[in-house]
N, C-alpha and C positions, 0 to 999 in steps of 0.2 A: 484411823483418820487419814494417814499418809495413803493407805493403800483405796481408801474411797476416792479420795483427790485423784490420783493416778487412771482410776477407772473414768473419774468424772472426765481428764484433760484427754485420755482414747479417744472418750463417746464424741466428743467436739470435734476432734481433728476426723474423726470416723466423716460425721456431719458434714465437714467441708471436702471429703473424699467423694461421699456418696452424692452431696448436693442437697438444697434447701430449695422449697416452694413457695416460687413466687408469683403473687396474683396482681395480674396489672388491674383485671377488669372480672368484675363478680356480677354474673348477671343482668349483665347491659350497664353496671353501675362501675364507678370511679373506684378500686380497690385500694389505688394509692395517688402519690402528689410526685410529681417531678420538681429537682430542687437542683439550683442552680447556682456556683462561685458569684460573690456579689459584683464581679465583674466580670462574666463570660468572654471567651474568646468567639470569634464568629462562627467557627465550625461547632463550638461547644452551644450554642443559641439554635443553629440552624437541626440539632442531632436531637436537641430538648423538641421542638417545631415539629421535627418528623414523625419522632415516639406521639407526640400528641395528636399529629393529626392522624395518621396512618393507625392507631387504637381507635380513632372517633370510627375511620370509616367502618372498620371491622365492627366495632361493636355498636354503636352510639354513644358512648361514654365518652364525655368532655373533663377529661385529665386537665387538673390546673396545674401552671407551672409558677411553681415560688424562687424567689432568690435568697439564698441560705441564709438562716435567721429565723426567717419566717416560720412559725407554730402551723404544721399541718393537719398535726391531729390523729396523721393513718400513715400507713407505711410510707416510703419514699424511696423514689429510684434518683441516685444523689450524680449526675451528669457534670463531667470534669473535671478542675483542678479544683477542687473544691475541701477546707478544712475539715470534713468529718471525711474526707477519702484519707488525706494525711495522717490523720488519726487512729486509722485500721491502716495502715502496714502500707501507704503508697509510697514511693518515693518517684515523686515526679521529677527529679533530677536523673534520676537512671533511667527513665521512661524516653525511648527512641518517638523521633519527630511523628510518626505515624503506630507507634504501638499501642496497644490498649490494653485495661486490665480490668479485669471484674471480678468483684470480691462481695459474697455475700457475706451481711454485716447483723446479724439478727432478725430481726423483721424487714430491715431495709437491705437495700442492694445501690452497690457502685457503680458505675461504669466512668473510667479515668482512664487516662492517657497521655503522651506525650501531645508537646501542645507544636504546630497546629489545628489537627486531625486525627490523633490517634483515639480522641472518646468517641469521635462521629463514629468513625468506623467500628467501636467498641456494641453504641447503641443499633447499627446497622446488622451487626453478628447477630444480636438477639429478635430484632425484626425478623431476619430470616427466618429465625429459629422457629419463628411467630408465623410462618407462612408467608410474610411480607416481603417482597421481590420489585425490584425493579427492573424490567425485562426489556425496556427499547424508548425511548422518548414519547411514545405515546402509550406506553400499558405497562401500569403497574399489576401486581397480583397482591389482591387484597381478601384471605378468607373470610364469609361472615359467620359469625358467632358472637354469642352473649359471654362466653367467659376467655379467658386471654389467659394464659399461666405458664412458666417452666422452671424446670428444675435445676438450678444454678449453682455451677461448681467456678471455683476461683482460677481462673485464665489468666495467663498472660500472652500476647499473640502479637506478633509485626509482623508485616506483608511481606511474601516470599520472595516477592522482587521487589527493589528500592522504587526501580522507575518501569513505570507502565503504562506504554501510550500503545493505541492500536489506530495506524494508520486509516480510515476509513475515506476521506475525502471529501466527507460530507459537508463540514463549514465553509470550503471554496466553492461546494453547490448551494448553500442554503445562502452564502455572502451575494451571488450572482443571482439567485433570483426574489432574492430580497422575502423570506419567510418574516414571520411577522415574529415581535421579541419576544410573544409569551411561547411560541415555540423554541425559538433558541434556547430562551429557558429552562424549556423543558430538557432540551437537548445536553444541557450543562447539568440538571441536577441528574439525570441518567447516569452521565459519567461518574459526576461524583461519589452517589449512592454506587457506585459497581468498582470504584478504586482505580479510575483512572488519571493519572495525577501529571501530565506533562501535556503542550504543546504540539498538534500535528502540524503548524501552520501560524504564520505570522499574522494572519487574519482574523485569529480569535484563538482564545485563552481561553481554557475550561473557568470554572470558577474556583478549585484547586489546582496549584502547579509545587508539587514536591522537590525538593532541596537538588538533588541527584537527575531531577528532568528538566530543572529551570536552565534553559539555557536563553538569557537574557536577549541576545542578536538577534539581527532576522540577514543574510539565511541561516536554518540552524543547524542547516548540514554543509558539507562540501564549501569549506571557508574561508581556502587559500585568499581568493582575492577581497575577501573584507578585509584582510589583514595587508594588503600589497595590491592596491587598485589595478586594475588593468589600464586605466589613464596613465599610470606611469611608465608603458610600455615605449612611448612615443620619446622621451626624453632617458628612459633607463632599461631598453631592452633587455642588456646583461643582468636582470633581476629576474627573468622568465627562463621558463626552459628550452633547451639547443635542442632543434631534432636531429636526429643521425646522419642528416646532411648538412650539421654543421651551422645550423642558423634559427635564429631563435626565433623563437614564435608566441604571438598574443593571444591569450585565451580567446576561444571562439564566442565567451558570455561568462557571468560572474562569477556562474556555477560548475560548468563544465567545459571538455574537450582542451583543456591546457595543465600547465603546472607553471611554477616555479622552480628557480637554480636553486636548493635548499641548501648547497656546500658557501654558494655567497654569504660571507658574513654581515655586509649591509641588509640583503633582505631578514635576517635572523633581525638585529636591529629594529625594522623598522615592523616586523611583526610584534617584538615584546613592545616597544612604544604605542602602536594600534592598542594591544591589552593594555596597558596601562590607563590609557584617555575611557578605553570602555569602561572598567573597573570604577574609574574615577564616576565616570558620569551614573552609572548605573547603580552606585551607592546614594550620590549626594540627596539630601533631605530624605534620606530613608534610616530608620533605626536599625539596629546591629540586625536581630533579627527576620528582617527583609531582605536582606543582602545575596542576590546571587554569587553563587560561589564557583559555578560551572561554565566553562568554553571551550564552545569547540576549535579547534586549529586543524582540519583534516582538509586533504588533496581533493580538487574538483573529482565529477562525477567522470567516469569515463579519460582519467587521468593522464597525462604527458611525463610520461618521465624525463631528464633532464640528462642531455646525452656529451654536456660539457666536460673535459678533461677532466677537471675537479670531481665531480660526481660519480663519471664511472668508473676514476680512483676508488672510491669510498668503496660503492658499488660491489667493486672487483674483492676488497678488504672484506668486506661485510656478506658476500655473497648473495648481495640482489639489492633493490631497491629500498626496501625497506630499513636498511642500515642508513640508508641518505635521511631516512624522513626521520627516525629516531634520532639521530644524532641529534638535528634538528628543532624537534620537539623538544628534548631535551635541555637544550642553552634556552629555549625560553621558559620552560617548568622551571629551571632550578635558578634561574634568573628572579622570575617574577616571585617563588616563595621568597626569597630573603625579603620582598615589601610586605606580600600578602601569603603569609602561610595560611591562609582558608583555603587558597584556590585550589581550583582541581583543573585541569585540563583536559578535556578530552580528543583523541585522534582513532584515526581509523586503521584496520587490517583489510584492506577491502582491493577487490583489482589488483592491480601491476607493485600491491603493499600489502599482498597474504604471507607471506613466507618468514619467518622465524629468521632475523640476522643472526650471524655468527659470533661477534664481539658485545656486540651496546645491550643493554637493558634500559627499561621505561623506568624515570624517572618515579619514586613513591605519589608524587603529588600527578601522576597522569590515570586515565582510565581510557584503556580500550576498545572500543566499539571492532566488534566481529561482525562481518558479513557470511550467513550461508550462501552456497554455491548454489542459489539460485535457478541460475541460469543451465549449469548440466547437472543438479540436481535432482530430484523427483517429490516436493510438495505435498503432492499426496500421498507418500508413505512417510512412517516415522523413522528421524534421522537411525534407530538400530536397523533397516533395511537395508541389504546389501547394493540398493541402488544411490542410497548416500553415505559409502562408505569413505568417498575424499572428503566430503564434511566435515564425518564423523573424525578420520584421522586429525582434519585440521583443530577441531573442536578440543581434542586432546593433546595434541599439538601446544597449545595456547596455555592450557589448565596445568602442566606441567610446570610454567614460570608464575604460576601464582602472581599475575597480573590482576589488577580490577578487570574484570570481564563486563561489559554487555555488549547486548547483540541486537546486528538490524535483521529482523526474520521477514519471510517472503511467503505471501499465500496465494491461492490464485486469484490474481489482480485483473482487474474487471478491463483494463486498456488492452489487454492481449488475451483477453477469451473473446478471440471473433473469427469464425462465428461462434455464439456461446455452446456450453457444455454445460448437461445435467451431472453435477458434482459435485461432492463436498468433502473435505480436509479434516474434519472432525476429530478421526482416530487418531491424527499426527499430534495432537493438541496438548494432553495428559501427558501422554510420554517423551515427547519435545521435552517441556518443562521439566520435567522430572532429570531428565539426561542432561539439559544443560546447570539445573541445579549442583547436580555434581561435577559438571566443571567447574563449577564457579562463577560460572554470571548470575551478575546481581539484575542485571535494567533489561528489558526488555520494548525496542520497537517495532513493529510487527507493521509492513507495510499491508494491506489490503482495502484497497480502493475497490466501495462499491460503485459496480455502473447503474448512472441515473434513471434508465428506465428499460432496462434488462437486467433486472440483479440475478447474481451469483445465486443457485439454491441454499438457503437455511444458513444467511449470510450472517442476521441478525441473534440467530440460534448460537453461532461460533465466535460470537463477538461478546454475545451473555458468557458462554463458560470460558472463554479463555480470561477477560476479565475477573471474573471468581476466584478462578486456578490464579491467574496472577497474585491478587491477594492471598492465597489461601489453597496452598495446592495438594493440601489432606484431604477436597474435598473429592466427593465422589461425580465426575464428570458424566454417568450417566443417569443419575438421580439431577443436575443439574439442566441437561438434557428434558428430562419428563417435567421439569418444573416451567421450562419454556416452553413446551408444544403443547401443554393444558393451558397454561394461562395465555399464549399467544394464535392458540388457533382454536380455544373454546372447545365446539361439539362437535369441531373436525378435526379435532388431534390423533384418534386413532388412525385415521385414514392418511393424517401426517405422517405420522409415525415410523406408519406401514412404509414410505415413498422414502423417507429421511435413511432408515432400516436396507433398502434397496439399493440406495444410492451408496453407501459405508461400505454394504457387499460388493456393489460392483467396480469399486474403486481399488478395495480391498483384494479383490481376486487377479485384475488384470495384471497379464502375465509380462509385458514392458515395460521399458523405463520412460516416464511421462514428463519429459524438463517440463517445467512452467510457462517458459518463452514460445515453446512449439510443440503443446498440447497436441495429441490425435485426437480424433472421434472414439471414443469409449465402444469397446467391441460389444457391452450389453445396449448398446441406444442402437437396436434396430427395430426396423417402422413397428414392428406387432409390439414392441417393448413402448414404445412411445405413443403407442397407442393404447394397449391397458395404462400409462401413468397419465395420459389424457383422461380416461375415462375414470381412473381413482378420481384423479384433481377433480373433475367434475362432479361427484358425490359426494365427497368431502364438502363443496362450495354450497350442495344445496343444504348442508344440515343446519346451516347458521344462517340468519337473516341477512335479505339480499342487501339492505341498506347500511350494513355492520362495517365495520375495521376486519371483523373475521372473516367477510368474506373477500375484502380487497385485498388481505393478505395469501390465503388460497389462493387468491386468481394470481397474485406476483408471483406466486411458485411454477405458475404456467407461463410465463414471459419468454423464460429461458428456452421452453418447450417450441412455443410459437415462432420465434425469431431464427430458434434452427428450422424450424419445418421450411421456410418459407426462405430462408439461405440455402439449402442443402435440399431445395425442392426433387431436383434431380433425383435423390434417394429416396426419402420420405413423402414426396406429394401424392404418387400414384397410390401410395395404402391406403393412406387420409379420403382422398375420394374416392375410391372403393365402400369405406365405412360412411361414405355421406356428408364427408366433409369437403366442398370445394375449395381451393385456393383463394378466392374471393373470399368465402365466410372466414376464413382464418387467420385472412390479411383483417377485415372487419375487426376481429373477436382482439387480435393483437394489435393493431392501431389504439381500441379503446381502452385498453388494460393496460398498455405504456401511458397514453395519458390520463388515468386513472393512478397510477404509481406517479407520474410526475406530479400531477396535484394535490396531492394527498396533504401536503400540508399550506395549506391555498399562498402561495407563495402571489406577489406584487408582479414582478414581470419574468413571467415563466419562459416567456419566448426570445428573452433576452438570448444575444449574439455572442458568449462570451467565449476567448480563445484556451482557457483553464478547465473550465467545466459543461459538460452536456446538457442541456435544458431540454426544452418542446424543438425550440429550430433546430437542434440537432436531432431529434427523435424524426419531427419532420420531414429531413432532410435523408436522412439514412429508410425511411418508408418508402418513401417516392423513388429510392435504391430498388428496394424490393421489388419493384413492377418495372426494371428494367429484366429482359433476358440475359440470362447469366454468359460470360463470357465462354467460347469453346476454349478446351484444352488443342492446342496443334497436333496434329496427327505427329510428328515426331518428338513430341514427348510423353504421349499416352501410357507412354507405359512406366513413366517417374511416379513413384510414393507421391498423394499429392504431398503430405508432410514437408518435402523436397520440392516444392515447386511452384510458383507465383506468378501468373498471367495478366497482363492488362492491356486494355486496347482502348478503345472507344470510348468510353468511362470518364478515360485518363487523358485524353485528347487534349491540349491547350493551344487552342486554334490564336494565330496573332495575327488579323488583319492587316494592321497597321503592316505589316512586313509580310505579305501575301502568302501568309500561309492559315489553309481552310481544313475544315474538315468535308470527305467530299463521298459520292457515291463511287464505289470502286468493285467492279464484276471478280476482278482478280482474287481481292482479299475478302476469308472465310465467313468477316460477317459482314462482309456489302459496304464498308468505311472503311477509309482513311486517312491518314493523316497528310497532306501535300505541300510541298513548300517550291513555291514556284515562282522567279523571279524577271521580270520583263528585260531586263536588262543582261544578254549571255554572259558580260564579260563576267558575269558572278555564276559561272555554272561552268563546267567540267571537270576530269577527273584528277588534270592537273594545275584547276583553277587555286590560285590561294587570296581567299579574301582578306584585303586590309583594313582596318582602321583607319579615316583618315588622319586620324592624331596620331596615330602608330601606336594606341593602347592594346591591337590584342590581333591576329592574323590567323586565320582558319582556312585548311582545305575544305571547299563543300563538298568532299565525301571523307569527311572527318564526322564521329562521331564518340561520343564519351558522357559517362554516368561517376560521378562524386569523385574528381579526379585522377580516373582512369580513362584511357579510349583507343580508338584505334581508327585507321586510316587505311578503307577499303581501294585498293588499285591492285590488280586492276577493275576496272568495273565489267560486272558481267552485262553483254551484247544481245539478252533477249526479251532486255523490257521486262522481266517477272521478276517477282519478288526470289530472296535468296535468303538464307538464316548466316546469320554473322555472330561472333562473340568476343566479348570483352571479358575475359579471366578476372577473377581475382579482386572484385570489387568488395570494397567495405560500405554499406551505405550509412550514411551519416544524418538524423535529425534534422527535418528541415530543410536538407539539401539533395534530398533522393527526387533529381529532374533525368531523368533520358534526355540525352538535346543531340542533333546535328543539322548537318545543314546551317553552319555560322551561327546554332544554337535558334533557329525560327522553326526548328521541329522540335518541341518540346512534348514531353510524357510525365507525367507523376505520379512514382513511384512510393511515395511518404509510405504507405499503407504499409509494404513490406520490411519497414523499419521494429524490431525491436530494442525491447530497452537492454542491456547487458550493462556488464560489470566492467569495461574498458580489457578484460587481459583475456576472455574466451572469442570465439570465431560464428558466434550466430548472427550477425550480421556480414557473414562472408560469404557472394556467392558469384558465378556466373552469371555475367549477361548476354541475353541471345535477342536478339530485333529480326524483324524480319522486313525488308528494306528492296525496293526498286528504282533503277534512276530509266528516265524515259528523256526523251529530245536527243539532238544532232550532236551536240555539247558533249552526250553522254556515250551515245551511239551514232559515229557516223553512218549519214543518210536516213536518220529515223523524219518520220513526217510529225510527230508527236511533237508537244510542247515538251522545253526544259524542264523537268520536275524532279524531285527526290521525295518518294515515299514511305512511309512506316505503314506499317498498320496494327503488327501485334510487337510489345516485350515481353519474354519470358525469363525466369529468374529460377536458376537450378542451383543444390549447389558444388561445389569444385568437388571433382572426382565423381561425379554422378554415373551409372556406367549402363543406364535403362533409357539413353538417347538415341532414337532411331538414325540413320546415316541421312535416310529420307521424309 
């Protein structure tokens, strides 16, 4: 008898090794009952909703859902914290906020989980398993068949990353042109169904925000001054930071271009007081379990360090800056846990606060936020490439102090692919994660901003798997791959595929280092290449109906295609009309395909003006670009990498009547304009004129000229009336404030274009300025018969050290 028992307790545990068959749906018919805790949690209602509707579409079978008690009669799939899951072996007390468990229980089957969301995500594993996918806010993947079944072994599984947000940008586009709520909807159960669990934006909140992404604030990065207003600047300078000439300076905006004195011990004060009133307010009438427990406390964007006696003491101690900010951080983590040992704080490693102090360690109650080195990094290969080997070291660098790790990651961002690029980041995906798993990051923020009506290639592809992998990063990233390009491009997947396939390769092979910030043109996008992936994309489009989702998706894959052609016409236009396509048909074909991709989800006012996000009037605007001629390069820099080099003229022109200066017909300059600033009055013109203010606020030579404060002061002036190339070294351009101006600032240029976004501590926005500049009149040149004038016509933008600049 003992030895029959023995065999009998094998065969069972054998059972739940090999797994048990479970049938949801038998022959279009109801196999089982869904049964639910008589008080569901909302994710555990919303998980019960999904299994039932998502089996109707597959099969027709309408699954009832009971609330437990209820006599079903036939198996049951038992959803949640529920007494028969307690009763098979759960213990939802160990069960982590998003873990889930599934446990076949005889006929019937479990799905439980830690409570908010760990059974949703339990019941979502098995959808998959079902073929059921969620692939982008407008397409699900739903197989049809009459019978539904699988083979259920007892899991237990929590998501590989705590926190997982992927930057897209898309609710500051959909908030500005007002899409309609059952889209946002849609947009929120996307995320959810794919384990996206935090905030990109203070404008909307997924419908899940997990414990580790809640970050309560808005902003919810770069926080210095929620904590220490910059209004206090006026009355309490010495709470900001000193620059190295001794004088302190007010943040240029909430978010960036300043710091704080972090060694002041009033500003520490008045930062733990700021968390305390949040803490406070941000609980009240909320139950325990609502309570955000996370803040951020990190240094603006593009950060000032603080160059006061006190600091670069510390500094000097500590061996860099980041000894200042920890200490810092520090008296308010170990401060604030004596009220609230929940909290966690979060700060950064990012910019001019990468570098490992020598002394201080992070307080147990902080988490760390890691920036990759984005900016002279290379995106497109995986952090083990030898082109991000300073990551990589930093990466381990970090993993060594067994800190809370996560990280802000960087993909190529839709603001600085211009002009765009056929590319995709794909293969960095899997083994990113994988490599930083073994450091030790837990959270994951992943900036990539799509553009609104030039997307990135196979953006929404890369946003399906790395969410997966976030959850779940045993999965297989190229089986998740074929499960998007079937369900998202239908009866043109192959031909996706093949394009998808091409682009890996040829991203994959280039032989340079590609930073993010100042991408090249990819050595395989030449015209005959761009022309078979034109004509792939166009076979591909005809296999699926014209009136489809599949084929407006196909055609967005040609966006990126089209808007290079027609930027970089120079290169690519003459092949295109060779094979029959003029520049007119392609500007056509590309006008109606951006707005086509901008309407696609019939948004309220598309053409809305907004300063955060791209709509129609910007598409619009950037068209009516196109059918300008493109500016020339100057014969004395033809021979610079363009990589290296940024031209603007006419374009950029900001003519100011009001103070007589025009834009004018000019034989001299290479494209027939100019820029003139001419003033009726001499006593404001020559070369040793210096104009006043009459209040005495600001005094200018008018052959002064200067770009984001730098400049320089041409004398003597050359005597033949032509234009002359001049330079200003060593310019950093700054957000917002990239104007070329002289001539008492009434010859202005705008240069914004040129601006990248960086990390505050590398030199990509560091370059030479070259103008090319004439002064005319008597003022300028004795005995000239010419009126007073001072001319621009071209700026060009190399950078320092360049050594492919003609003399002439």
């Amino acid at each position: 008898m003992k030895h029959a028992m023995i065999i009998l307790l094998g065969f069972l545990c054998g059972m739940q090794v090999l797994g048990a068959e479970f049938q949801f749906v038998r022959n279009g018919q109801p196999a089982c009952a869904i049964v639910l805790p008589e008080h569901p949690s909302e994710f555990e209602q919303q998980a019960a909703e999904d299994m039932q509707s998502f089996l109707r579409q597959m099969s027709g079978a309408e699954i009832r859902i009971l609330a437990e008690g209820t006599r079903s009669g036939s198996p049951s799939v038992y959803i949640g914290q529920t007494s028969f899951a307690a009763q098979n072996g759960a213990d939802f007390v160990k069960l982590g906020d998003e873990e889930y468990q599934i446990i076949p229980a005889g006929r019937d089957l479990i799905v439980t989980g830690g409570r908010p969301i760990g059974s949703f995500y339990g019941v979502w594993k098995l959808l998959n398993r079902l073929g059921i996918w969620s692939l982008s806010m407008e397409q699900d993947v739903v197989p049809k068949q009459q019978n539904a079944s699988l083979n259920i072994k007892s899991e237990r599984h929590a998501p590989t990353f705590s926190s997982r947000v992927i930057y897209d940008s898309l609710p500051i586009h959909y908030k500005a042109v007002k899409i309609s709520p059952d889209w946002l909807r849609r947009y929120g159960l996307y995320l959810l169904r794919n384990g996206i669990n935090g905030r990109q934006h203070h404008l909307y909140s997924p419908p899940y925000v997990g414990k580790m992404s809640d970050i309560p604030h808005s902003p919810l990065h770069h926080t210095f001054c929620l904590y220490v207003p910059r209004r206090l600047f006026d009355k309490h300078p010495e709470y900001f930071a000193m620059d190295s000439k001794g004088k302190r300076r007010k943040p240029e905006s909430d978010l960036a271009r300043g710091g704080l004195c972090l060694s002041n011990p009033e500003v520490a004060e008045i930062t733990l007081n700021s968390l305390r009133s949040m803490i406070k307010k941000h609980r009240a009438g909320k139950p325990r379990e609502k309570w955000p427990i996370l803040y951020d406390i990190s240094p603006l964007d593009l950060a000032q360090v603080c160059c006061c006696p006190k600091c670069r003491a510390i500094a000097e101690e500590e061996g860099g800056d980041p000894g200042v900010l920890f200490r810092f951080i520090n008296y308010v983590a170990e401060n604030i846990r004596k009220e609230y040992p929940d909290i966690i704080i979060r700060t950064t490693a990012y910019g001019k606060f990468s570098d490992l102090p020598k002394k201080t360690r992070l307080a147990d109650n902080v988490v760390l936020q890691l920036a990759d080195k984005f900016v002279t990094g290379d995106c497109f290969k995986p952090l083990s490439h030898r082109f991000n080997a300073p990551s990589r070291k930093m990466f381990e660098m970090w993993a060594k102090q067994n800190y809370r790790l996560t990280l802000w990651d960087y993909w190529n961002m839709s603001g600085y692919c211009n002009p765009p690029r056929m590319e995709v980041i794909f293969d960095t995906i899997a083994p990113d994660f994988r490599y930083l798993r073994k450091c030790g990051v837990t959270g994951m923020f992943i900036e990539a901003e799509k553009h609104e009506f030039k997307p990135q290639n196979f953006l929404d592809l890369e946003y399906f798997v790395a969410s997966q992998l976030m959850l779940d990063l045993d999965q297989d990233p190229e089986q998740l791959a074929d499960i998007f390009l079937k369900g998202y491009y239908g009866a043109a997947a192959p031909e996706m595929k093949k394009l998808f396939n091409q682009l890996r390769e040829g991203v994959k092979k280039y032989p340079e280092l590609q930073p993010g910030m100042r991408t090249k043109i990819w050595d395989y996008m030449t015209p005959e290449w761009l022309w078979n992936t034109w004509t792939l994309l166009e076979k591909a489009a005809a296999k699926v109906p014209a009136d489809s989702r599949y084929r407006r998706r196909v055609q967005d894959e040609t966006l990126s295609l089209l808007w290079l052609i027609l930027e970089q016409r120079g290169a690519y236009l003459k092949y295109f009309n060779e094979k029959g396509l003029s520049r007119e048909k392609l500007f056509e074909i590309c006008r109606e395909r951006s707005l086509n991709h901008l309407k696609r989800y019939d948004a309220a006012r598309l053409n809305y003006n907004y300063p955060y996000a791209k709509t129609q009037y910007h598409c619009e605007m950037e068209l009516n670009r196109l059918n300008l001629t493109p500016l020339p390069v100057p014969p004395k820099f033809a021979d610079v990498d363009p990589v290296n080099l940024r031209v603007f003229g006419i374009y950029q022109y900001q003519p100011l009547q009001e103070y007589n200066t025009f834009v004018v017909d000019d034989p001299d300059s290479p494209t027939g304009k100019a820029l003139m600033a001419t003033d009726a009055d001499p006593a404001k013109h020559g070369a040793e004129m210096v104009v006043r203010d009459p209040k005495g606020k600001w005094a200018f030579r008018a052959t002064q000229f200067g770009l984001c404060g730098k400049g320089i002061t041409i004398d003597p002036v050359a005597q033949d009336e032509k234009y002359h190339w001049y330079k200003i070294p060593d310019v950093t351009l700054k957000p917002k404030y990239c104007w070329f101006w002289g001539y008492i600032w009434h010859l202005q240029i705008v240069l914004d274009a040129a601006y990248q976004i960086d990390d505050g501590a590398s030199k990509e926005n560091l370059w030479d300025c070259w103008f090319s500049v004439k002064f005319t009149g008597p003022a300028y040149v004795p005995g000239s018969k010419k009126k007073n004038a001072v001319w621009v016509d071209t700026v060009v933008l190399t950078r320092p050290g360049e050594t492919k600049i003609r003399r002439r």
